[in-house]
mmCIF file as gemmi writes it, N, C-alpha and C atoms, coordinates in Angstrom:
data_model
loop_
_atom_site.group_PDB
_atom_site.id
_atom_site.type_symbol
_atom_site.label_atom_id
_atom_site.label_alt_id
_atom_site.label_comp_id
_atom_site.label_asym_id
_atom_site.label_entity_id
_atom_site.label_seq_id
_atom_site.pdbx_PDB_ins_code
_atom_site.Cartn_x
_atom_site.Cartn_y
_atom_site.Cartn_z
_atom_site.occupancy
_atom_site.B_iso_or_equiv
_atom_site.pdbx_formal_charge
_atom_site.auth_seq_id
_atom_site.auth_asym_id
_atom_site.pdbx_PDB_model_num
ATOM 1 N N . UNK Axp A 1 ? 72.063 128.481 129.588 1 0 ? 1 A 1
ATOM 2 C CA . UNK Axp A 1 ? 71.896 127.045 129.514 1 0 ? 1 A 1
ATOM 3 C C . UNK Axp A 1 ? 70.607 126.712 128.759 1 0 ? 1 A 1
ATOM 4 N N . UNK Axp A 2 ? 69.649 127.224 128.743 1 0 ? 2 A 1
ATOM 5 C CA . UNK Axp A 2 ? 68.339 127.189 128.494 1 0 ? 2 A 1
ATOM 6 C C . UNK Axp A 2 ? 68.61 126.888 126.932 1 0 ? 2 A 1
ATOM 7 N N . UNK Axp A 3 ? 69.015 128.407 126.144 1 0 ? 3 A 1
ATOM 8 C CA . UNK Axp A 3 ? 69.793 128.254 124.855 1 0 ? 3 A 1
ATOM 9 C C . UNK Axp A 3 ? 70.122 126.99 124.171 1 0 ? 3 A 1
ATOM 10 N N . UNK Axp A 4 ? 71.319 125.78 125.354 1 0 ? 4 A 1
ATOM 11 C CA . UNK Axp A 4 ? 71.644 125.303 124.955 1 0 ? 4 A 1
ATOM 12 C C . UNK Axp A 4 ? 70.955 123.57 124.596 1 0 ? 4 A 1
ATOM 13 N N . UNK Axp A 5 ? 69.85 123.213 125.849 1 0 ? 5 A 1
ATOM 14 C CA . UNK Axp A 5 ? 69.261 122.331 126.276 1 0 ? 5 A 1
ATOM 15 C C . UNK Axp A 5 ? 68.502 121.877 125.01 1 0 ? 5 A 1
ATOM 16 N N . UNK Axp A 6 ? 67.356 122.6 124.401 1 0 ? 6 A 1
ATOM 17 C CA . UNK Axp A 6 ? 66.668 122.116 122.981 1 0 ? 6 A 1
ATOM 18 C C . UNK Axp A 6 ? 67.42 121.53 121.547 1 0 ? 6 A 1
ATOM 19 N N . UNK Axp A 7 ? 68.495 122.096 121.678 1 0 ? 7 A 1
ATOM 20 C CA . UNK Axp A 7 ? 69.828 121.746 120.558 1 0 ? 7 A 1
ATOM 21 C C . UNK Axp A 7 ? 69.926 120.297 121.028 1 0 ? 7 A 1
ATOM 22 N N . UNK Axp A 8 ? 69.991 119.93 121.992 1 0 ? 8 A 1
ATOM 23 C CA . UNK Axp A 8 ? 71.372 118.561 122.94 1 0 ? 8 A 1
ATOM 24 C C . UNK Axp A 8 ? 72.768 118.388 122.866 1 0 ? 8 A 1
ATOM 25 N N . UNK Axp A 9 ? 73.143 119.827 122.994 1 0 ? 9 A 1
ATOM 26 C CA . UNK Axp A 9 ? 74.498 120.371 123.081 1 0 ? 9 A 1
ATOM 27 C C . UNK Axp A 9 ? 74.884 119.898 124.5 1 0 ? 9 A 1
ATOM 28 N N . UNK Axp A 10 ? 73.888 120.074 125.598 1 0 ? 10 A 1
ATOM 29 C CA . UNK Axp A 10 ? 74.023 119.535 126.725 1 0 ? 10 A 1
ATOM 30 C C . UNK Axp A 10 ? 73.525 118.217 127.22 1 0 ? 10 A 1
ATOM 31 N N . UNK Axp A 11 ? 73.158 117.938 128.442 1 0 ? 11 A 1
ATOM 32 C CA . UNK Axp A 11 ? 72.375 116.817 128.807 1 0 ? 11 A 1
ATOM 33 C C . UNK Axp A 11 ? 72.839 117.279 130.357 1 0 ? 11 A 1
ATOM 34 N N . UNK Axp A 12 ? 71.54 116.721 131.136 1 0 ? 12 A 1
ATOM 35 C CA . UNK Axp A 12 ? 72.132 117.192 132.681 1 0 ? 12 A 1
ATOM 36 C C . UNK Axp A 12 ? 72.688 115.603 133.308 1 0 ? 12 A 1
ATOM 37 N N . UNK Axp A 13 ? 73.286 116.211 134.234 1 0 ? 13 A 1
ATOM 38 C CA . UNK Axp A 13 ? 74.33 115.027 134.677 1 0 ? 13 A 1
ATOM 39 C C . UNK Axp A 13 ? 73.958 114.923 136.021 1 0 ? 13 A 1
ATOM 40 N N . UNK Axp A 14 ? 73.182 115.589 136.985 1 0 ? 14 A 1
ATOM 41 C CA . UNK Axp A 14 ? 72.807 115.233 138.155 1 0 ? 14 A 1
ATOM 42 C C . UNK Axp A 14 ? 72.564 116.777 138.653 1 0 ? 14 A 1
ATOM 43 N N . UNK Axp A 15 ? 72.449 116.591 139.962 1 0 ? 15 A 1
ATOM 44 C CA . UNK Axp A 15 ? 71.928 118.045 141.098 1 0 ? 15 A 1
ATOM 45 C C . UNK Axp A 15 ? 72.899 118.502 141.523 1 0 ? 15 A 1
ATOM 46 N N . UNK Axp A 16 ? 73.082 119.099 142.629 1 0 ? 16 A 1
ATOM 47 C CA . UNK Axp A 16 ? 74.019 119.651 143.271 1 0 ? 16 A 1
ATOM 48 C C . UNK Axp A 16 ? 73.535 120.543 144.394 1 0 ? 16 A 1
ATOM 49 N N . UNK Axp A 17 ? 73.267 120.081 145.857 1 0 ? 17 A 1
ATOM 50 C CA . UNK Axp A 17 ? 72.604 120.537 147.045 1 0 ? 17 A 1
ATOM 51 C C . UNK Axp A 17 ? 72.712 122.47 146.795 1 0 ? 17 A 1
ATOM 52 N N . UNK Axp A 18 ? 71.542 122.876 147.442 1 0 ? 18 A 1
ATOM 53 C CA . UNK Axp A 18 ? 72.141 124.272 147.242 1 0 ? 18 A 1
ATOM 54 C C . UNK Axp A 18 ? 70.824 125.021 148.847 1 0 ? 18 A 1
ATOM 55 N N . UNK Axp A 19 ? 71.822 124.54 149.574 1 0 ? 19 A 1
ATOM 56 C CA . UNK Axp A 19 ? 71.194 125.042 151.164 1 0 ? 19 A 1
ATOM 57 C C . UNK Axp A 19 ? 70.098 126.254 150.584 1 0 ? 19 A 1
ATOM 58 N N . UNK Axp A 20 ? 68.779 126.026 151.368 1 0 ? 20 A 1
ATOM 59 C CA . UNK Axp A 20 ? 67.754 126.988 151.344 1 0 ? 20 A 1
ATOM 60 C C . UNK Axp A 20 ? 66.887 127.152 149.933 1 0 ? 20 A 1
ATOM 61 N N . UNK Axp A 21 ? 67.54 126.281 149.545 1 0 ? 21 A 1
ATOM 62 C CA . UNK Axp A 21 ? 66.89 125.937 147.621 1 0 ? 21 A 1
ATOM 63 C C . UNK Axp A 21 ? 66.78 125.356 146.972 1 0 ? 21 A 1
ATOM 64 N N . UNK Axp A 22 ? 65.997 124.917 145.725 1 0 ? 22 A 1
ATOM 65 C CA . UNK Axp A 22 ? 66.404 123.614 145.273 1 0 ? 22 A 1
ATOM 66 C C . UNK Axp A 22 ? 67.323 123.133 144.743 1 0 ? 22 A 1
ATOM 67 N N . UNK Axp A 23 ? 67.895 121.599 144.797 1 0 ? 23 A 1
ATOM 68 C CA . UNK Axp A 23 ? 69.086 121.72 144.368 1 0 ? 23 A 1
ATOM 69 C C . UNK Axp A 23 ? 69.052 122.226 143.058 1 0 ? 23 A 1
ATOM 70 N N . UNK Axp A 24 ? 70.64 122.53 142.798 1 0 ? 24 A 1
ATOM 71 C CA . UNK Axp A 24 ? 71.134 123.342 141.379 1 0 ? 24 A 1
ATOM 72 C C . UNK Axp A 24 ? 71.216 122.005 140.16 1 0 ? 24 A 1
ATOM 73 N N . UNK Axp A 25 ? 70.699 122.29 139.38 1 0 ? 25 A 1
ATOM 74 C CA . UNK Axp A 25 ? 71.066 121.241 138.108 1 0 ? 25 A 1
ATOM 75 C C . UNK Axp A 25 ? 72.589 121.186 137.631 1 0 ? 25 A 1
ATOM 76 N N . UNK Axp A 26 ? 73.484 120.12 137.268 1 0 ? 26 A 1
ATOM 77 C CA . UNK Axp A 26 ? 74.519 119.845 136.956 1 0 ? 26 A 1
ATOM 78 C C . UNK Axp A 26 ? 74.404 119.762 135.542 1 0 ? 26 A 1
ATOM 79 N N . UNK Axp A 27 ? 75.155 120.358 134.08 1 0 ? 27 A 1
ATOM 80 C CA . UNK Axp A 27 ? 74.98 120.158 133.139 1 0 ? 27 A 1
ATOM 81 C C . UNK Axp A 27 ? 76.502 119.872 132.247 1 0 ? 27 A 1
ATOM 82 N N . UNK Axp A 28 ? 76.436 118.888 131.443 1 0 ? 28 A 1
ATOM 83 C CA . UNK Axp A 28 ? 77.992 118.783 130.822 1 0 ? 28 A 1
ATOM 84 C C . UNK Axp A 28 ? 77.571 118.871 129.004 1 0 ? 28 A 1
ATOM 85 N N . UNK Axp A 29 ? 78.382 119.361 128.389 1 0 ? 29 A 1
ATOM 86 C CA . UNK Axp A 29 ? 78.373 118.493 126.816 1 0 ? 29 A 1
ATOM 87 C C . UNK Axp A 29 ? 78.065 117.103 126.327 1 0 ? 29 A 1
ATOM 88 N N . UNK Axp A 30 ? 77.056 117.723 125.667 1 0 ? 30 A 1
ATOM 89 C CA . UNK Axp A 30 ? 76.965 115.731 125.022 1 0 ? 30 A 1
ATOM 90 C C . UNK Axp A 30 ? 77.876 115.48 123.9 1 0 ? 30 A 1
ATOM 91 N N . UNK Axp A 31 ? 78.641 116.148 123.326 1 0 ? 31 A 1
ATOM 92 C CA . UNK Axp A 31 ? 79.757 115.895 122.744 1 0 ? 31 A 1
ATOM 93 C C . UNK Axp A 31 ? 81.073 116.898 122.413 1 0 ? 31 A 1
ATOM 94 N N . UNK Axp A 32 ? 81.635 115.812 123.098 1 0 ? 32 A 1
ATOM 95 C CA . UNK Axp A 32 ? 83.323 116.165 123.194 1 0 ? 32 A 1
ATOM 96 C C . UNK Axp A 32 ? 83.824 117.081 122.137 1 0 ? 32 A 1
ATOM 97 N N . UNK Axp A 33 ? 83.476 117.188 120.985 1 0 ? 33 A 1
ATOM 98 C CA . UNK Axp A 33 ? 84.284 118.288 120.18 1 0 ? 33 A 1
ATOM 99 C C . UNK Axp A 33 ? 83.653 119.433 120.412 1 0 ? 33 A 1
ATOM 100 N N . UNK Axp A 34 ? 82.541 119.873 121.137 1 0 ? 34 A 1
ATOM 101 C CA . UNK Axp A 34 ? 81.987 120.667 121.418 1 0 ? 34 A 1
ATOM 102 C C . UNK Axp A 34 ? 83.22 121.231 122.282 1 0 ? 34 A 1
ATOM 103 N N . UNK Axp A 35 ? 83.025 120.76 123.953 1 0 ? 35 A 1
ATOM 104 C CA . UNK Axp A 35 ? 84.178 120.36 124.996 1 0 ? 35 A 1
ATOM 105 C C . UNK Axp A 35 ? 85.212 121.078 124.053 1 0 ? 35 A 1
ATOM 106 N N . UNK Axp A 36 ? 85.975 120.049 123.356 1 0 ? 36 A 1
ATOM 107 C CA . UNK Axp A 36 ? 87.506 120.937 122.66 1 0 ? 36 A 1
ATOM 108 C C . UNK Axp A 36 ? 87.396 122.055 121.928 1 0 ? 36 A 1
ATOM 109 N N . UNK Axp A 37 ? 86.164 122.587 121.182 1 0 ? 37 A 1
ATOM 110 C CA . UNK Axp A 37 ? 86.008 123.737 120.392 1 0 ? 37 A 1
ATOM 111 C C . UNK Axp A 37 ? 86.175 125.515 121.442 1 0 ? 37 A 1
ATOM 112 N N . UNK Axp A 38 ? 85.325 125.099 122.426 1 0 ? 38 A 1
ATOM 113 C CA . UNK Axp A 38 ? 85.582 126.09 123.151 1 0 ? 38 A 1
ATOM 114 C C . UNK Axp A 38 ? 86.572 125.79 124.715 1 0 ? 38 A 1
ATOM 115 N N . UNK Axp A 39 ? 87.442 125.337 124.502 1 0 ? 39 A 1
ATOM 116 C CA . UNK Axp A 39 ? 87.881 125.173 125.679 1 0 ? 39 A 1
ATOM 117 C C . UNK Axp A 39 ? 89.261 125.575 125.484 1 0 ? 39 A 1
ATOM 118 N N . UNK Axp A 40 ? 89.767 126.479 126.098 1 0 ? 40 A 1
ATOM 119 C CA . UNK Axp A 40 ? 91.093 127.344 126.041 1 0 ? 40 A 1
ATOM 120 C C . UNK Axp A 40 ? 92.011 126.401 126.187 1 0 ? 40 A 1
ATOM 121 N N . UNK Axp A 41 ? 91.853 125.033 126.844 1 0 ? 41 A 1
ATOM 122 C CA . UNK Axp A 41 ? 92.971 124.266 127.294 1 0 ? 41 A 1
ATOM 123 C C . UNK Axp A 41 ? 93.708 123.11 125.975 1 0 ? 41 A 1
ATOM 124 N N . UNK Axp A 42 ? 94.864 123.126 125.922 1 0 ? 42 A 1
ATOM 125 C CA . UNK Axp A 42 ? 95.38 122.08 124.985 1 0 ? 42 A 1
ATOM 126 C C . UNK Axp A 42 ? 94.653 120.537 125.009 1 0 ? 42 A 1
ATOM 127 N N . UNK Axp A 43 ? 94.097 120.308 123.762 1 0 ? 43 A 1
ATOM 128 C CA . UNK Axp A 43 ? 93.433 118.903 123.491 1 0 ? 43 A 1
ATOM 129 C C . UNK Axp A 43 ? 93.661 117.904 124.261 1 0 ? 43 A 1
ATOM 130 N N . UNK Axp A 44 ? 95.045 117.579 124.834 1 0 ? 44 A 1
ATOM 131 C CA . UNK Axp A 44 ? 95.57 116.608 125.348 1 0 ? 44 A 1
ATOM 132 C C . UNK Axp A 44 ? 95.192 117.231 127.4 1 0 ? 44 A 1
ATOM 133 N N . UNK Axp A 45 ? 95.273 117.955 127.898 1 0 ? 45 A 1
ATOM 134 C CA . UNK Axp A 45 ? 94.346 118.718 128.887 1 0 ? 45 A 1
ATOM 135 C C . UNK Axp A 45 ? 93.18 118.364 129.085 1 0 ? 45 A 1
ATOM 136 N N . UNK Axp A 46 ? 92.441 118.409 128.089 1 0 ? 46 A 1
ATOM 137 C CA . UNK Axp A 46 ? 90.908 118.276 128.143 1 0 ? 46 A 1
ATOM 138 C C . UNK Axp A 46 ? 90.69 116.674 128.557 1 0 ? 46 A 1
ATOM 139 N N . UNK Axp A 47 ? 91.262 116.237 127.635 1 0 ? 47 A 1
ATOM 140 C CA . UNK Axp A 47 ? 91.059 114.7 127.009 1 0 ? 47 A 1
ATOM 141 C C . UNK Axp A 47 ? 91.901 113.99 128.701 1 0 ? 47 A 1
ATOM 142 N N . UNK Axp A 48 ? 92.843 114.388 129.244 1 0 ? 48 A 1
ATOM 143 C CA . UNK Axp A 48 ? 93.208 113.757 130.659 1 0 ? 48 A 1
ATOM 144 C C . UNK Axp A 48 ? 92.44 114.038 131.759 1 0 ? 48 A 1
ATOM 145 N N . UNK Axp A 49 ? 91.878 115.046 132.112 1 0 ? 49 A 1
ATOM 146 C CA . UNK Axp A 49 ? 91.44 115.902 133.275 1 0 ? 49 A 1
ATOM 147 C C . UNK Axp A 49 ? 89.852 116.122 133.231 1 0 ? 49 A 1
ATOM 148 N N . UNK Axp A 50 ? 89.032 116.207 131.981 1 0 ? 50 A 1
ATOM 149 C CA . UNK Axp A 50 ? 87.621 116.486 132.265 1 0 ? 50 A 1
ATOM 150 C C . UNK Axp A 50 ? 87.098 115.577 131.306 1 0 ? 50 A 1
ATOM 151 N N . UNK Axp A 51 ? 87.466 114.792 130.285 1 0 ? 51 A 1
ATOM 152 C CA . UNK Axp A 51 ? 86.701 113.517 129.882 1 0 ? 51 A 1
ATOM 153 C C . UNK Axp A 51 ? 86.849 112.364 130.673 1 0 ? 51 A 1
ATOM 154 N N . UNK Axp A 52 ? 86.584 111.597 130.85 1 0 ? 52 A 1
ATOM 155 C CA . UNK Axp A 52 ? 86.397 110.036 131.461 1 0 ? 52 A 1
ATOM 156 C C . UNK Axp A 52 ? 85.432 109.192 131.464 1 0 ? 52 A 1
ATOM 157 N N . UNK Axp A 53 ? 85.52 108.196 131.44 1 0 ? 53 A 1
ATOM 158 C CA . UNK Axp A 53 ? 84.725 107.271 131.279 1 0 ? 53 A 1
ATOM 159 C C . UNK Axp A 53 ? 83.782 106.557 132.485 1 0 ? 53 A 1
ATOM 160 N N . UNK Axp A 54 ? 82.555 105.962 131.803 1 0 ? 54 A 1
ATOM 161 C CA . UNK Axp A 54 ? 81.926 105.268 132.209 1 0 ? 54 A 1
ATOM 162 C C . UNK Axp A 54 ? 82.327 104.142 132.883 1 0 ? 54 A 1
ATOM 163 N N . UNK Axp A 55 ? 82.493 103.487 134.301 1 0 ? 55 A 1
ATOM 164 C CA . UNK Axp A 55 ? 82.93 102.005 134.08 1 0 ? 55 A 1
ATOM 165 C C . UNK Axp A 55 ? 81.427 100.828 133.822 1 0 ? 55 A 1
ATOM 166 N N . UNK Axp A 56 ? 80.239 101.271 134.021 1 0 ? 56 A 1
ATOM 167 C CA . UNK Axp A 56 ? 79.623 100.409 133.831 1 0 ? 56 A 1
ATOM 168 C C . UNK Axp A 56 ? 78.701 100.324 132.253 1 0 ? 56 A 1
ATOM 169 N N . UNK Axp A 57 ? 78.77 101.498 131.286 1 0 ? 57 A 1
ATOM 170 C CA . UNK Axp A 57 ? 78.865 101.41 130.158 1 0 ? 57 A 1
ATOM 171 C C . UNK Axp A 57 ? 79.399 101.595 128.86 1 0 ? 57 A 1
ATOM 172 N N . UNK Axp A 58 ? 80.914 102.244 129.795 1 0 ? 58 A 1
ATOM 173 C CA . UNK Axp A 58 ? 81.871 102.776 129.061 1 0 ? 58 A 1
ATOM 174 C C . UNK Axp A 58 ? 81.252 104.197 128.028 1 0 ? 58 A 1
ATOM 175 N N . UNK Axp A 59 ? 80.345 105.149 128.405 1 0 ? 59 A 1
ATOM 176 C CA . UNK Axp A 59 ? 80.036 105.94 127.782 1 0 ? 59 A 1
ATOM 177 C C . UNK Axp A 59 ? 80.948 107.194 128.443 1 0 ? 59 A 1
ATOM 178 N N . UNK Axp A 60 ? 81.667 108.412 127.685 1 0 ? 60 A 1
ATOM 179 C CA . UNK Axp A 60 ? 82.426 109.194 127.699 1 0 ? 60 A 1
ATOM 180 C C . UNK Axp A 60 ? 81.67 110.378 128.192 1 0 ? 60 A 1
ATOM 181 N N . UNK Axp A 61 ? 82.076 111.017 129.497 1 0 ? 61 A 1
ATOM 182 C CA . UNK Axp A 61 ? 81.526 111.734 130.348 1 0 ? 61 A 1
ATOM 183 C C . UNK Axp A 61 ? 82.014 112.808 130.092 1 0 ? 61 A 1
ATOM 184 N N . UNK Axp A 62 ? 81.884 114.452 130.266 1 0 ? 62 A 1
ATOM 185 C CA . UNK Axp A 62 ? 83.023 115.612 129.849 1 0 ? 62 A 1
ATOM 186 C C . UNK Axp A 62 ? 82.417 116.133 131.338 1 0 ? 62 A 1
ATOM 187 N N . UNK Axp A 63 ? 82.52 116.578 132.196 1 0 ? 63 A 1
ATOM 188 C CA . UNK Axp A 63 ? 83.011 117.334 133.422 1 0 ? 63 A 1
ATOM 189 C C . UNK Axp A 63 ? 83.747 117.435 134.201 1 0 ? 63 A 1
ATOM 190 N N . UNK Axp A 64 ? 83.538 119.039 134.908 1 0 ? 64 A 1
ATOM 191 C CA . UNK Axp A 64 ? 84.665 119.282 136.028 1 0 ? 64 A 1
ATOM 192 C C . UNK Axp A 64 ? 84.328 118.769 137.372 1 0 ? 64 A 1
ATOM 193 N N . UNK Axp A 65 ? 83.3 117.983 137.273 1 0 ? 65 A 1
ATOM 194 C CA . UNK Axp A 65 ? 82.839 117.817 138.877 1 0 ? 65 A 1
ATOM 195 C C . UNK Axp A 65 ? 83.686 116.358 138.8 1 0 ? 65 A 1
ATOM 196 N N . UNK Axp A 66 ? 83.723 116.172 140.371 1 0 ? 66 A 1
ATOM 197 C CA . UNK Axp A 66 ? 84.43 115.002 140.486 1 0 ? 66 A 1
ATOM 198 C C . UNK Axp A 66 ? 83.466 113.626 140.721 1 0 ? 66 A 1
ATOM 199 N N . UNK Axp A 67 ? 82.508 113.809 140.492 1 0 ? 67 A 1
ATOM 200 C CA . UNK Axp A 67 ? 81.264 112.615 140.681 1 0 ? 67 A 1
ATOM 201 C C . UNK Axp A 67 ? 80.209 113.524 140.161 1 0 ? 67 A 1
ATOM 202 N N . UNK Axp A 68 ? 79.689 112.759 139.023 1 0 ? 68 A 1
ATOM 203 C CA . UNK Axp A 68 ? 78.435 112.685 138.303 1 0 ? 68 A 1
ATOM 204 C C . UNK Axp A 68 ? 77.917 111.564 138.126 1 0 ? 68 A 1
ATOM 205 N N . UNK Axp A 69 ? 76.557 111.487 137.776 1 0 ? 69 A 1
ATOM 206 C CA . UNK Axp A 69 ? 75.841 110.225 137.487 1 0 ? 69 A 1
ATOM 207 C C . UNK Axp A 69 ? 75.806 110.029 135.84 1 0 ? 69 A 1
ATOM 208 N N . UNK Axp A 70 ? 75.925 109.317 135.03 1 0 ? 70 A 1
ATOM 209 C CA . UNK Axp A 70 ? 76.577 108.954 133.604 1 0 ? 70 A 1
ATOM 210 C C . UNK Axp A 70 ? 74.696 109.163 133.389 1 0 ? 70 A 1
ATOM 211 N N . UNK Axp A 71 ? 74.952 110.141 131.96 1 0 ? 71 A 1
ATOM 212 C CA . UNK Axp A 71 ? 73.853 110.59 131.565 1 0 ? 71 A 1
ATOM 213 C C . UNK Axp A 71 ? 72.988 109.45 130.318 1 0 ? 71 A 1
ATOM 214 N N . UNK Axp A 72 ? 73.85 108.115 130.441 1 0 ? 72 A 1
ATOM 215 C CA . UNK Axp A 72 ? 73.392 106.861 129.655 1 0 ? 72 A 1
ATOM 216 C C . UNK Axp A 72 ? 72.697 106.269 130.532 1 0 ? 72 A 1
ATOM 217 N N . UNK Axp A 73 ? 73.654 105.854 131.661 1 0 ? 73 A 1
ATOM 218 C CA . UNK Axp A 73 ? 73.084 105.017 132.448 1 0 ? 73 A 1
ATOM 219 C C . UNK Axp A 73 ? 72.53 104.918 133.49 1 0 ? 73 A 1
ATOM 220 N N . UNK Axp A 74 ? 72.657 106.199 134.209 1 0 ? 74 A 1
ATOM 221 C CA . UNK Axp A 74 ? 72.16 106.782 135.126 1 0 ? 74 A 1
ATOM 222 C C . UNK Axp A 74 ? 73.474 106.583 136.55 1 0 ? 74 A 1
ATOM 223 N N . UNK Axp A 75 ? 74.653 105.597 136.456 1 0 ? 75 A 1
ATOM 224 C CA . UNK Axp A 75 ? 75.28 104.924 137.18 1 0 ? 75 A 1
ATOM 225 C C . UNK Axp A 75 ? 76.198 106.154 137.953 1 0 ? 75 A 1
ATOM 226 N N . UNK Axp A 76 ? 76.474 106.261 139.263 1 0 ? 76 A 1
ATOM 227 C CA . UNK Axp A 76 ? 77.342 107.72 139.915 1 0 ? 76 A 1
ATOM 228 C C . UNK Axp A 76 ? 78.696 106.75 139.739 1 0 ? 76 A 1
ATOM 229 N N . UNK Axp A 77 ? 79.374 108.263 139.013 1 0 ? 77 A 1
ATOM 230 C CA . UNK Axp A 77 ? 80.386 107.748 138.19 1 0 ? 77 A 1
ATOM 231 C C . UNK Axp A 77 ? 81.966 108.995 139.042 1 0 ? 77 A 1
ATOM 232 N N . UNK Axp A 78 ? 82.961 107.896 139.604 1 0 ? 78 A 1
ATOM 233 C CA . UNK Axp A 78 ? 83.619 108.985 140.101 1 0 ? 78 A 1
ATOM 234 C C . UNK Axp A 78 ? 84.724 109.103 139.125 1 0 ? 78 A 1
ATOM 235 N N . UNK Axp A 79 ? 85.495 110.684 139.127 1 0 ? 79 A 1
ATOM 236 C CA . UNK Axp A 79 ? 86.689 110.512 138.492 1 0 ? 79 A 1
ATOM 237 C C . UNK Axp A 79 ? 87.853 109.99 138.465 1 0 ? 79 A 1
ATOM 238 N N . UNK Axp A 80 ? 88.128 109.646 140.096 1 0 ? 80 A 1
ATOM 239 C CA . UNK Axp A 80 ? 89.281 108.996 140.621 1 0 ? 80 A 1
ATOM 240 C C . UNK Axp A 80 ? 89.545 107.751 140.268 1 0 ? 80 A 1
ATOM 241 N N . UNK Axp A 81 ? 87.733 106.831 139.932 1 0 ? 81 A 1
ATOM 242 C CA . UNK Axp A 81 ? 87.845 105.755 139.943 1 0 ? 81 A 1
ATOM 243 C C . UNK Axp A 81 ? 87.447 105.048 137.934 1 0 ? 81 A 1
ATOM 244 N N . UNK Axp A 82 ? 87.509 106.726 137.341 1 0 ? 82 A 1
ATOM 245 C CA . UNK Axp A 82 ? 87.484 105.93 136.122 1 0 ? 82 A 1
ATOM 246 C C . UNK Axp A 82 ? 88.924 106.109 135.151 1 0 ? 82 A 1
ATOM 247 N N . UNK Axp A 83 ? 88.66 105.947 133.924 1 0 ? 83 A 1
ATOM 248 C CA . UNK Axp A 83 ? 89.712 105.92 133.318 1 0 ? 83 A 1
ATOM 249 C C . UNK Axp A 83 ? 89.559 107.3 132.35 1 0 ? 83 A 1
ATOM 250 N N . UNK Axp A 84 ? 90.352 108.193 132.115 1 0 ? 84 A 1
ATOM 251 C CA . UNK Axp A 84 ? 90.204 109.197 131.359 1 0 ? 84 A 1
ATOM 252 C C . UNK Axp A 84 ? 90.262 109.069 130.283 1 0 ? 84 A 1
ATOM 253 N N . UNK Axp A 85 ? 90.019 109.864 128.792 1 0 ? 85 A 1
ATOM 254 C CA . UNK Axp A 85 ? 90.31 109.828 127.861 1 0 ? 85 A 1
ATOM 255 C C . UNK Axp A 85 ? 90.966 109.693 127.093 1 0 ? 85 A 1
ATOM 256 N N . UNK Axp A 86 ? 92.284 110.598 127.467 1 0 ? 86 A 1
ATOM 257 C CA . UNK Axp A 86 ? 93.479 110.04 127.097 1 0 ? 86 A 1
ATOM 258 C C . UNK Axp A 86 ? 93.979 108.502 127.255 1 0 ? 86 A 1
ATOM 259 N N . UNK Axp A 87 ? 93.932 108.156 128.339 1 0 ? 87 A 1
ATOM 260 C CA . UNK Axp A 87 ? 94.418 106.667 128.763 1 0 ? 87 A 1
ATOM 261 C C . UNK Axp A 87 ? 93.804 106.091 127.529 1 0 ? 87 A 1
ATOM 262 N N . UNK Axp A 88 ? 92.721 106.463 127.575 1 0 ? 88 A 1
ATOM 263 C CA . UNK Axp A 88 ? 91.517 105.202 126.899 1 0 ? 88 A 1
ATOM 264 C C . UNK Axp A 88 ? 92.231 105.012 125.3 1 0 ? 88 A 1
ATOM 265 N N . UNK Axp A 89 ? 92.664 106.289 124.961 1 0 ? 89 A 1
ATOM 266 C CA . UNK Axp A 89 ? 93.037 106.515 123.728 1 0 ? 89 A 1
ATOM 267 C C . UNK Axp A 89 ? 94.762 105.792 123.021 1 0 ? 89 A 1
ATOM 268 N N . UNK Axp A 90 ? 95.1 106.041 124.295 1 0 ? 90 A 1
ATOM 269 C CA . UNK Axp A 90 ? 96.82 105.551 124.289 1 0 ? 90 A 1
ATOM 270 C C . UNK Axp A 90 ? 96.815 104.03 124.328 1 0 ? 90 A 1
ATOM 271 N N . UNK Axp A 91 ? 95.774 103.593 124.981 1 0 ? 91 A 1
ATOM 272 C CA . UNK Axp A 91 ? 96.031 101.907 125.347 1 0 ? 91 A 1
ATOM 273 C C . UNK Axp A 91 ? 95.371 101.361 124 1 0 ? 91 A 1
ATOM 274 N N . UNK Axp A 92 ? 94.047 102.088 123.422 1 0 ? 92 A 1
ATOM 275 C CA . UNK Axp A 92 ? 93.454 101.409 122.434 1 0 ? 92 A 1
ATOM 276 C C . UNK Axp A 92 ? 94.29 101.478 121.401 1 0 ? 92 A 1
ATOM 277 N N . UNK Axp A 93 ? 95.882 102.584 121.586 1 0 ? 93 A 1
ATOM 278 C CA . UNK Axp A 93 ? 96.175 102.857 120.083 1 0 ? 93 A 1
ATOM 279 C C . UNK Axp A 93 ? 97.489 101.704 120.112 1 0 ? 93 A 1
ATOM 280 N N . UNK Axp A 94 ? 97.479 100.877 121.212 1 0 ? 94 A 1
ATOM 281 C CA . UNK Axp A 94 ? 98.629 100.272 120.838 1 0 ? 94 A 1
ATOM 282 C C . UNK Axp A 94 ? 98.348 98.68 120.544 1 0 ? 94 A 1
ATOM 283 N N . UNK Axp A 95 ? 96.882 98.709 120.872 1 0 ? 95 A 1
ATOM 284 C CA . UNK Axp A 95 ? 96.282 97.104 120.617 1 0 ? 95 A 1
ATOM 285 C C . UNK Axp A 95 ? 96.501 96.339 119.341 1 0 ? 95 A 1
């Protein structure tokens, strides 16, 4: 991770409790083609299941955790309750 942090390939996205220690740092991609370049899973995979959105600045999140705090706005952002990528992509393409 270290590697990747000076580039801004990453950005951290919050903690993660870790009994008897400090918490663990949470880290995601700061951009999505990164996300699809190495990710074994079909584009349309990625883009439903680990991108989603911001609801309070609409900025595009890439993790597997199911609640992070949006690395724009600082806002705890759940997955259940945002809209994924795909969606975002299908509704904008029919406007």
């Amino acid at each position: 991770m270290n590697a990747w942090i000076p580039t801004s390939a990453v950005r951290q996205l919050g903690t993660r409790p870790n009994p008897g220690a400090k918490p663990l740092n949470l880290y995601g991609f700061a951009d999505l083609r990164i996300v699809i370049a190495f990710s074994p899973e079909p584009i349309g995979t990625v883009l439903a299941t680990n991108a989603f959105e911001c609801p309070k600045c609409e900025y595009v999140i890439y993790a597997k955790e199911d609640e992070v705090h949006c690395p724009n706005c600082t806002s705890k952002v759940t997955r259940a309750t945002s809209r994924n990528l795909l969606e975002i992509c299908t509704i904008e393409s029919y406007e």
